[in-house]
Structures are given as structure tokens and as C-alpha cells.
N, C-alpha and C positions, 0 to 999 in steps of 0.2 A: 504494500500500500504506500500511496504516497502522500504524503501531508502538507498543505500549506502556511504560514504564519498567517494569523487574525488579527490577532492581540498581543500585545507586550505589555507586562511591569513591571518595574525594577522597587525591589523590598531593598533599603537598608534598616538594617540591624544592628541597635546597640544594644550588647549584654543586659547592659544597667536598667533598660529603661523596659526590661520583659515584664510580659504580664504576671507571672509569675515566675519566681528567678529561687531555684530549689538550694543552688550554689551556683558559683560565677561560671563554672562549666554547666551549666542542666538549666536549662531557662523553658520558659513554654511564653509562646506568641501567639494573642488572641489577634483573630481577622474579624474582621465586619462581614456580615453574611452579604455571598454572591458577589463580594469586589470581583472574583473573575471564577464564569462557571461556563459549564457545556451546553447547550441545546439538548442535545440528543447524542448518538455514539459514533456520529461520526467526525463528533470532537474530542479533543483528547487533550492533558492541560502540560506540561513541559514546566522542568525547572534547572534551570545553570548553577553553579557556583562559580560565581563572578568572582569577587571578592574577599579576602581574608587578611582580619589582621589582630595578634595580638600580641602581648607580653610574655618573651620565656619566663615566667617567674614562676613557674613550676617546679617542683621537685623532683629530679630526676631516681632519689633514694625518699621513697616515702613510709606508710606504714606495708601496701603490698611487698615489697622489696626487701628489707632491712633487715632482718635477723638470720640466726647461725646458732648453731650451739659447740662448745668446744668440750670434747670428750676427753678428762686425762688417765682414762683406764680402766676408774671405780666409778664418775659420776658423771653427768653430762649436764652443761650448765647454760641458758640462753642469753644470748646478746644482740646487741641493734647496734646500728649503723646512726649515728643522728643525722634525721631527716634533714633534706636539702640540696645543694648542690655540690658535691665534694669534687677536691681532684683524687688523683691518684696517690699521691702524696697524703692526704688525707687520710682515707681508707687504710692504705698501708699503717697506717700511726694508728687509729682506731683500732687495727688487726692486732698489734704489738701489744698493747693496753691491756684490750683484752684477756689473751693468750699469757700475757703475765699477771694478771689478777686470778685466772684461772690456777698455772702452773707458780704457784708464789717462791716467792726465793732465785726462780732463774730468769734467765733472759734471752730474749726473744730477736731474732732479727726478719723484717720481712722486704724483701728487695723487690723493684721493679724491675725486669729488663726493657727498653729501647729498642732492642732486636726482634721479641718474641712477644714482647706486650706482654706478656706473665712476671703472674710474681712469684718468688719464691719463699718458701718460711723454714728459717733455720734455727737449733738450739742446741745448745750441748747442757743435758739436765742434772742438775744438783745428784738427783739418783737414777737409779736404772728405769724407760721409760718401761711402765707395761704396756702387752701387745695391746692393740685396741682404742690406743687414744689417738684423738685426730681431731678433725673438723666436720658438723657435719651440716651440710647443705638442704639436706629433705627434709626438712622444719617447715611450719607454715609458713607463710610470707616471707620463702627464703633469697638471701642475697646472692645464690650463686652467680645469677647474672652479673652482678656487677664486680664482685670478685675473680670471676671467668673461672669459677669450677658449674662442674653440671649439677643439679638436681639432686645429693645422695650423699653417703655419708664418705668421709676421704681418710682413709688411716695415713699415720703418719711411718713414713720409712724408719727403720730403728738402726742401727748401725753403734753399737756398743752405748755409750751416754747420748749419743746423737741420732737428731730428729729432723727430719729435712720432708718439706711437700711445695711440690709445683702444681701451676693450675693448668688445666685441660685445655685453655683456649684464653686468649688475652681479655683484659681487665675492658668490661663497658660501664663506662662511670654514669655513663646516659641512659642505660636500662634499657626499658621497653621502652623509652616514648623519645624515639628518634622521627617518628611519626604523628602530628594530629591528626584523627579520624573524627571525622562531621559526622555525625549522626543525626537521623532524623525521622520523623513516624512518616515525612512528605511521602519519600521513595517506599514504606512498606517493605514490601520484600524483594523491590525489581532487579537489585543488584545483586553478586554474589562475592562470595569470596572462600575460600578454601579451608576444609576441616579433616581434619587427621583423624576424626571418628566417620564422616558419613563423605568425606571428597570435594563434594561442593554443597553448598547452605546458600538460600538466601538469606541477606542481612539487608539493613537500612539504612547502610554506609553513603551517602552521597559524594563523599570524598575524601582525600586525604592531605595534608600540606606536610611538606618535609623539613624537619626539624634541622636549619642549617645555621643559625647564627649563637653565640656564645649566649651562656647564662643573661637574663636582666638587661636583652637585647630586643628588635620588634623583630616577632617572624611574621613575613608578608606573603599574600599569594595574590594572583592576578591573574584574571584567563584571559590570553591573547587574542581572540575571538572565536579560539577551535572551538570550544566547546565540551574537550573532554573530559570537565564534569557533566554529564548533562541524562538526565534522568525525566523519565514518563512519572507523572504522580500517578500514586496508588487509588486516588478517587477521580469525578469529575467537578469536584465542587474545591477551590481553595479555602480550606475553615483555617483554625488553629492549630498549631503546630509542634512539636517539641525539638531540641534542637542540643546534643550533648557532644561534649569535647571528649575524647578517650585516647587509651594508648592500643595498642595494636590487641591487648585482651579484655578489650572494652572495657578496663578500668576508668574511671574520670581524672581526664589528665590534672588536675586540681590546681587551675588556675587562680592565683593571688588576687586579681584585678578584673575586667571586664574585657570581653573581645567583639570588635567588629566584621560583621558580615553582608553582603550584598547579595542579593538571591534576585534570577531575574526571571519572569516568568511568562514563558507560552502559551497563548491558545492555539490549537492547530485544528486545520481541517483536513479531514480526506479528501482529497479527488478525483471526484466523480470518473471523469475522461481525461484524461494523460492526454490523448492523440489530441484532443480537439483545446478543452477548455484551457488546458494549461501550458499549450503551445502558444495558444490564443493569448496568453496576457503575457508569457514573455513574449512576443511578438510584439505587442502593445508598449511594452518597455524599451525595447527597442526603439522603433517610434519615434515616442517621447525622447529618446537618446539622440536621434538625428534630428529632429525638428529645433531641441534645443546647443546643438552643435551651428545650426544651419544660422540659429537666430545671432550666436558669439560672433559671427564671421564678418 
């Protein structure tokens, strides 16, 4: 089928000023009934994301993310990351902290490398370590990710008084939210996206903006005119809407401040006849393209 524009309207959107506003990420936007609706089914209503802008002042180490527990053989004890935006440097010294409050009396060293992006954690212990102590990652809301170990718990290697553990894969200090995902109830289910339980899912995703400038920075998005945001609404009537900021596991990316968006929106119609009616009005533009060529001259 083929569809023509009818109608256009451009929504901006501030955060602040939602009709209900649950958190600065999760707002809901009341519409005025039939600002833009269908006739019948052979209209259909279009929605872009234009638009995008807010504040990284997000946490890239929050409550999802930040714990660990460290096992020294006989007891296993939980710790957090404080929430925010750490470096590497960070971390590492929070790791250290830790692991000697846990192991009291020795000392801890946990390295970065520059080459591999992992850290390393090394000790030679007042006593002999027993088998069994380590780190362990399969905690809830655990920080492996930002650590760069996987999921699970990590023994440490024992080598007479000494204790040595590398990570699986280099240090993300940005988590999961190197990504904002626009959410929205507009789209329903017409989008999808991939699930390691069922393959493909629909989701309500309308979009995503990539996470590229430093902490307490603006990330900005702008569609050039392609269009590829560009989604069929799930009804024919534009009502009220919700509209939630997440990281790639639809957590709420828990924005500090308020973010701006621009949504613009389609009526379209079918086309009846291709051959005739809609050859018939670009021809007509045409037309008008030379007559007002003809008048410049």
C-alpha cells in the first residue's frame, strides 16, 4: 500500500511541564481529544522522533548495578559501589577498601591495565588463604559489569600466601546505559527488538540516542530528515501518552533534571490508484514547478 501525507504536527516536549511526571525519566502527556485523528482505515497516524535533548547527569553505577560480595573462605560479606559516576581509578580504590575491611590486617593491591582494560587484584595474606575465597558477582544488582567480570562467583588463585584474580573482559564504568531508549505506549508493540528467551519481542521502543559525551555534558539527537525513527501509532486517535527514558534492560535511566523532546506527527492516507490519482498530483507539482520557474525568468 501506498500512503500519502495529510496532516503534520510537531509536539515539543518539556519533561517539567508533563501532565503527570512519575520521575524526570517517566512522565505521561495529556492530549486534547481529536487534535489529530482518522476518518476511517484508510488513514493511518505516523510518529518521528525529531528531536532529543538532555543532561548526562545520570548515574552510570546506581542501585541496579553496584554490589558484590567478597568471600574470604568462612563468610561472604556484601558491598556497593557508591552511586554515581566513577572512573576507573575510583572503582579500583573502592575495590581495595573493601577487600581490606573484609581481609583485615593485609593489603590489597588492584591494578588497571591500559592494554587489556582489566584489572587485576593482588595480595600476599597475613595467613594461608583458604580454598574458596574470592569475589562474587551473582548477587543481586550485581556490579560485574562495571568491574568486567561476568555474572558468578570468581575464586581467587592461591599460590602459597598469595592471591591474585583478573577480570574476564575490560572495566565498563558506563554500565548498561551507553544507550537512551525512548519508550513509549505511542508505538504499542510495532517495533521489535531481540530476546534470548523467545528471538524476537515486540517492544514500545520508538528509539534510541547514543550515549557519547562525558558525565554533566548535553546528549543531543536530531533526525536529519530520514526518518529512521519513524513508527505507525498503535491507535487511530492521538490521546495521551507515556513516555520513559531506560537503559538497554529497561531500567529508568534516572535522570537528575528534565529532558526535551520533539515528536512530529502524520496523518496519512492510502491510495486509492497509484497509476492515475497519484501520478496525477505529482504531475501537478510538477506544473507548478515550471510555471513558477517560467514566472523567475
Amino acid at each position: 500500500m501506498v500512503y500519502r501525507e495529510i496532516e503534520k504536527k510537531i509536539l515539543f516536549i518539556n519533561g517539567d511541564n508533563a501532565t503527570i511526571k512519575l520521575s524526570n525519566d517517566d512522565v505521561f502527556i495529556d492530549v486534547p481529544n481529536r487534535i489529530m485523528s482518522c476518518k476511517d482505515d484508510t488513514e493511518i497516524l505516523e510518529v518521528v522522533l525529531t528531536e532529543f535533548t538532555c543532561n548526562r547527569d545520570f548515574y552510570s553505577v546506581d542501585d541496579n548495578n553496584n554490589s558484590f560480595g567478597i568471600h574470604d573462605g568462612t563468610t561472604q560479606s556484601t558491598y556497593q559501589i557508591e552511586n554515581g559516576n566513577p572512573s576507573v581509578l575510583d572503582i579500583d580504590n573502592q575495590l581495595k577498601t573493601d577487600l581490606e575491611a573484609k581481609f583485615t590486617g593485609d593489603t590489597f593491591s588492584v591494578s588497571f591495565s591500559r592494554y587489556t582494560g582489566k584489572i587485576t587484584i593482588t595480595a600476599t595474606l597475613s595467613s594461608t588463604p583458604t580454598a574458596g575465597c574470592g569475589i562474587d558477582f551473582s548477587v543481586n544488582n550485581s556490579a560485574g559489569i562495571i568491574y568486567g567480570f561476568s555474572n558468578s562467583f570468581h575464586a581467587f588463585t592461591i599460590d602459597g600466601d598469595d592471591v591474585s584474580l583478573t577480570g574476564d573482559k575490560p572495566v565498563q564504568v558506563q554500565g548498561k546505559k551507553k544507550n537512551i531508549y525512548i519508550r513509549t505506549s505511542l508505538v504499542g508493540g510495532n517495533n521489535l527488538e531481540n530476546s534470548s528467551d523467545t528471538g524476537i519481542k515486540t517492544e514500545n521502543i520508538l528509539g534510541k540516542v547514543v550515549v557519547l559525551t562525558a558525565p554533566y555534558n548535553n546528549i543531543n539527537y536530531y533526525d536529519d530528515g530520514g526518518g529512521i525513527f519513524r513508527t505507525r501509532l498503535s491507535t487511530q486517535n492521538l490521546t495521551g501518552f507515556n513516555i520513559r527514558l531506560t537503559d538497554e534492560d529497561n531500567n529508568l535511566i534516572g535522570l537528575n533534571n528534565n529532558f526535551l523532546l520533539t515528536l512530529t506527527f502524520y496523518k496519512m492516507k492510502e491510495v486509492d490508484n497509484v497509476g492515475n490519482d497519484y501520478l496525477k498530483e505529482l504531475v501537478d507539482i510538477e506544473r507548478l514547478n515550471f510555471i513558477k520557474k517560467n514566472e523567475e525568468k
